[in-house]
N, C-alpha and C positions, 0 to 999 in steps of 0.2 A: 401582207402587212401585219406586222405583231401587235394586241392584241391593246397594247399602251398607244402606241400612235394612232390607231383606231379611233380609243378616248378621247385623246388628243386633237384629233382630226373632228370629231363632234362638236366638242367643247370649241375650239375656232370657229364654227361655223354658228354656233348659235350667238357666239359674241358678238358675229356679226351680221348677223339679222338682229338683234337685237338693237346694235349700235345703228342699224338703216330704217327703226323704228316697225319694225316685224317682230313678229311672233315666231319662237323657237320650236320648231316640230318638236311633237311629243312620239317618243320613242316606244313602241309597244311591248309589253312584257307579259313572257310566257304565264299559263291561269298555276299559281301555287299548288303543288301535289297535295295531297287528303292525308295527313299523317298518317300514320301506321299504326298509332296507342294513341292513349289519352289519358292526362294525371289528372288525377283527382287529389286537393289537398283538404283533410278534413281537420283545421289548427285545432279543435278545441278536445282529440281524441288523441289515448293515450298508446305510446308507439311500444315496440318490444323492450323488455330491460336488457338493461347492457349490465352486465355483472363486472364487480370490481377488478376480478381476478381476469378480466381480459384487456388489461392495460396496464401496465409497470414497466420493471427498468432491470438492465441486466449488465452486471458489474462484471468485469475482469481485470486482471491485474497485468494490464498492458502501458505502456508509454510510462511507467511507475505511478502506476494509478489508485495502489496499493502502499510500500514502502514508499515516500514522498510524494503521497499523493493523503488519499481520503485517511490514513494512521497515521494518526498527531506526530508520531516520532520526530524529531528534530536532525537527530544524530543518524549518519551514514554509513552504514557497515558498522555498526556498534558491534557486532559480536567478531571482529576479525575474520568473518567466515568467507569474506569478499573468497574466489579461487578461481585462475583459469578456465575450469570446465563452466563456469557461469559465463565469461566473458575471458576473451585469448587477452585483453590489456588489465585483467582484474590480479589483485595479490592482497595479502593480508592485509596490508597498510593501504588499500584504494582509498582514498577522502583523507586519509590519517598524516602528517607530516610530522615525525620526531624535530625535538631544540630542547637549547636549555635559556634557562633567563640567569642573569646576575653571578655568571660562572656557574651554571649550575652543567653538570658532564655526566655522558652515561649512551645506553646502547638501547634502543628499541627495535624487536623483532616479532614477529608473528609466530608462534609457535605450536606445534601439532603434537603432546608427545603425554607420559599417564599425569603427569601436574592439570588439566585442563580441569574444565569447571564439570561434566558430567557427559556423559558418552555419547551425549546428541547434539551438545555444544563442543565439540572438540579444538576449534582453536582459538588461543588467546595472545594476549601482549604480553611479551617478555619485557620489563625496564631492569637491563641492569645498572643501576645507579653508582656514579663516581663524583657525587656532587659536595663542595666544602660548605664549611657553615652558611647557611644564608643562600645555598644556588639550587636551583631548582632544573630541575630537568623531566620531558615528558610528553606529548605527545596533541596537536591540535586538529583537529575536525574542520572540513569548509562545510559541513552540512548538504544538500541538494541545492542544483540552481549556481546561483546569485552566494549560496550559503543559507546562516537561520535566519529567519523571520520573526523575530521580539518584536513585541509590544510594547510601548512604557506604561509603566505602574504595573506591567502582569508579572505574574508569578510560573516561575517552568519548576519542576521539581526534575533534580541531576539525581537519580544513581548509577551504583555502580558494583560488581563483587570484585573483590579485592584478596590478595594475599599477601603477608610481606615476612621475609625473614630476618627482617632484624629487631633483636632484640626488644628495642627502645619502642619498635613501631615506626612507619612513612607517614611523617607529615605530609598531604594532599591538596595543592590550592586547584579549588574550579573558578575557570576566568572564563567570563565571557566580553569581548570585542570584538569592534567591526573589522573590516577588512585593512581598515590602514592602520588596525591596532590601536585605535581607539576602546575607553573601556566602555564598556554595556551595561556592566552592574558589579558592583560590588563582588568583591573576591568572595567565595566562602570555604570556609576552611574545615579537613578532618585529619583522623587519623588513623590507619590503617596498621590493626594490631592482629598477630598470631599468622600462622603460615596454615591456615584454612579457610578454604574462602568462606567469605560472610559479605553480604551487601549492606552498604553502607548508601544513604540517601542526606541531601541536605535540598531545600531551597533557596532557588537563587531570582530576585524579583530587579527584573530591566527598569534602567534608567532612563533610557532613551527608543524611540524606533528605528528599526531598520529592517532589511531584508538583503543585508553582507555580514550576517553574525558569522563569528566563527567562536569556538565553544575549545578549551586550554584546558586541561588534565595536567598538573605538573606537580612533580613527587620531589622533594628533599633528600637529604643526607646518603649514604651508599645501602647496600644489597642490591638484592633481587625485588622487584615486585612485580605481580601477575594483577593483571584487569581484566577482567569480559564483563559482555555487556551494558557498556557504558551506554547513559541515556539520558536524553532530555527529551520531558513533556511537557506541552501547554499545564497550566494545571486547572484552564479552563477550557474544556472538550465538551462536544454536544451532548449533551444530560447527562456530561460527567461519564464517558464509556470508553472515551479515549482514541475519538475519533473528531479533526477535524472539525469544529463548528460550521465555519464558513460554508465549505462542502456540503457537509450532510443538511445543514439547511436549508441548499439548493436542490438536494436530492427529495427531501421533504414537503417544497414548494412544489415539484410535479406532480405530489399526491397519487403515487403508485399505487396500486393494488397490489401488488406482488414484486418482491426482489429477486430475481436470478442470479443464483451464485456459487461457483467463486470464477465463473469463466467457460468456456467454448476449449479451445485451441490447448490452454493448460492445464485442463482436468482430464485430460484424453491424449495426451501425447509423454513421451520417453518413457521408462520404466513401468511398469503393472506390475512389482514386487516390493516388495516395503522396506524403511528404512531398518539394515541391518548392520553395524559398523566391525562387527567382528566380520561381516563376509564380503569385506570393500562394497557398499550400497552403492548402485547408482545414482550418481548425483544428478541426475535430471530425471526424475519418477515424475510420473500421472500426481493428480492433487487430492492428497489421501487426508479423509477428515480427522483421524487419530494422531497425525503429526503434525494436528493446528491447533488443538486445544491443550490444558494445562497452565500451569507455572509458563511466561512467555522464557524464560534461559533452560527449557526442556523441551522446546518447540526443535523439530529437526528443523535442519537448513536443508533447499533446495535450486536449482537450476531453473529459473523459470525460461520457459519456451521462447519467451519474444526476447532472448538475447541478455539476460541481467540477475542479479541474485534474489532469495524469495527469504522475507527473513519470515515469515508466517508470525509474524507479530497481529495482522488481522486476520483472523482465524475463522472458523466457522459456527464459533462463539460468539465472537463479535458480529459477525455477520445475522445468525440468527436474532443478538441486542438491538441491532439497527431495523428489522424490519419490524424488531415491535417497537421500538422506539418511537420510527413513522406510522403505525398504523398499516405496514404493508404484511402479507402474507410471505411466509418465508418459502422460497422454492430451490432448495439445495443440489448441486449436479454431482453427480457421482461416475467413479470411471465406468466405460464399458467393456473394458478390455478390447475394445477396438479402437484402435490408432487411427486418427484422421490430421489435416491442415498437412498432407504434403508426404505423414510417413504411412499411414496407409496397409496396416499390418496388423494380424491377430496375434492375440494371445493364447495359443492352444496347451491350458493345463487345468484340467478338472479342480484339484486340488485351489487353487488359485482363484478359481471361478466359486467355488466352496465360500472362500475365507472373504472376496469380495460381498458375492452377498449375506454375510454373516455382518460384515461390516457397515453394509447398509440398514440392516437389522438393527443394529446398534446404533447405528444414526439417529432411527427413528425413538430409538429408549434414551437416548441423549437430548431429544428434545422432548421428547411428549413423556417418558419413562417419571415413575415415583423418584423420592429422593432416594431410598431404601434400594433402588435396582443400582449395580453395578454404572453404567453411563449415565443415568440419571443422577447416581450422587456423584459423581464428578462435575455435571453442572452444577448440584446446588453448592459445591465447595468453591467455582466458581465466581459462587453469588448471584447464582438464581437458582431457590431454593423451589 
């Protein structure tokens, strides 16, 4: 008999002594074994310390947890650098869609050639402009998702570097609407004079909320004009560092002890040799700290690991701002020339192994270093002095 019908079989049989006005046999139970230990709780004594630094939080730039994630960036592939070896459906124009409004005519293309903005940004927008009085022609952004995410009454501050060869100068409208083309804010208007690039910025503050923005670049009258780096930022970020609020807030509420960063899988996998454009770079390198900080339009592009492009817009700059920002300990990851997550392969070059730890060397004079040391004063021009 199984071991439930058993119970079963009991349980009827006392129901019914009971219901004949009888007394239920008491069933006898094995004497309880002598434990093995014994707790002792003493509340009012004080237990080991748990130190800060054995509990925080470890960031990677996976799922775009980075680019359209925790870095306010608005704007998708701003620098045109989207490219196949990031992703086989990615191309210059990924998020970007060329038009013209009010007859405005003309050609937009992604281009790789010595016009670019500096030799670690290499490709930009070509508009060649065929547009008559009054039409505009130019290029719109869906942003990530859904598209942008405006605020009303907030303010995003647009720029942009720019070059134009005519004469007169490219009148520049930046439009921001939702997705059925409704407006978002106010046009605002520049002008884009001399054939060297120069960034040009305006503020553009929403009318309405949404999260279907889409973000219009659209140039006037004929030539050529070149754009990289187009952008839009909250111009309200967590203590102002140009990250996210909402997020870093929540990263702030688990009151870390320590930040891990920039990643696992991405700081240790594709290339162990550094961005070199005269000697074709591999575009998928390990995550090297010296092509994350700087001017963000001299940041290299890369290939990140989990399938998507890496604009190193948050860098290891910003990374190191955020953990003091929360009060966390900064714990930065550096390559080991060993390949793991799947390729699993060394880097055997003395040389190489040299310059890596030279690099980490430097790491450390980048954070901890005087202003007067070489990586040291590259942070305080940063702005942390």
């Amino acid at each position: 008999m199984s071991p439930s019908r058993a119970l079963l079989g009991l349980a009827t049989a006392a129901m019914l002594i009971a219901a004949a006005g009888g007394a239920a046999p008491v069933l006898a139970q094995p004497p309880a074994a002598a434990p093995e230990y014994a707790i002792t709780v003493e509340p009012a004594a004080t237990g080991p310390a748990i130190g800060d630094s054995m509990y925080g939080v470890f960031f990677e730039d996976i799922n775009f947890a980075a680019d359209g994630g925790l870095y306010a960036e608005l704007v998708r592939n701003r620098s045109f650098e989207f490219l196949p070896a990031d992703n086989a459906s990615y191309h210059g124009l990924t998020a970007w869609t060329p038009g013209g409004e009010s007859g405005g005519a003309g050609g937009a293309s992604a281009v790789n050639d010595a016009d670019r903005l500096n030799e670690r940004n290499r490709t930009y927008l070509k508009l060649a402009l065929t547009s008559p009085a009054g039409g505009r022609y130019g290029v719109t952004n869906s942003g990530y998702n859904t598209g942008f995410a405006v605020r009303r009454g907030a303010t995003y501050d647009f720029s942009v570097w720019a070059r134009s060869d005519s004469p007169a100068g490219t009148p520049l409208s930046v439009v921001l609407r939702d997705a059925a083309g409704e407006t978002l804010a106010a046009p605002a208007e520049l002008t884009v004079r001399g054939d060297g690039w120069t960034r040009y910025a305006v503020p553009v503050r929403a009318s309405r909320t949404t999260d279907a923005g889409r973000l219009s670049v659209l140039a006037g009258g004929t030539g050529t004009l070149r754009l990289d780096m187009v952008s839009l930022m909250p111009r309200d970020t967590y203590k102002n560092h140009g990250l996210r609020r909402d997020l870093a807030e929540k990263i702030a509420a688990l009151r870390p002890g320590f930040v891990r960063f920039p990643g696992g899988c991405l700081v240790n996998t594709g290339s162990h040799y550094g961005y070199d454009a005269a000697a074709n770079f591999p575009r998928a390198r390990s995550y090297q700290w010296k092509d994350t900080v700087g001017p963000v339009e001299t940041r290299a592009a890369n290939a990140n690991f989990w399938g998507y492009h890496q604009s190193y817009g948050l860098g290891y700059y910003e990374y190191f701002q955020l953990s003091e920002d929360i009060g966390a300990m900064p714990l930065p990851v550096v390559p080991a020339l060993v390949t793991g997550c799947g390729q699993n392969r060394a880097t055997d070059d003395p040389a190489l192994l040299r310059r890596r730890i030279q690099d980490t060397l430097d790491l450390i004079e980048f954070a901890n270093g005087p202003a007067s040391s070489e990586w040291g004063g590259l942070r305080a021009r940063m702005g942390h002095p």
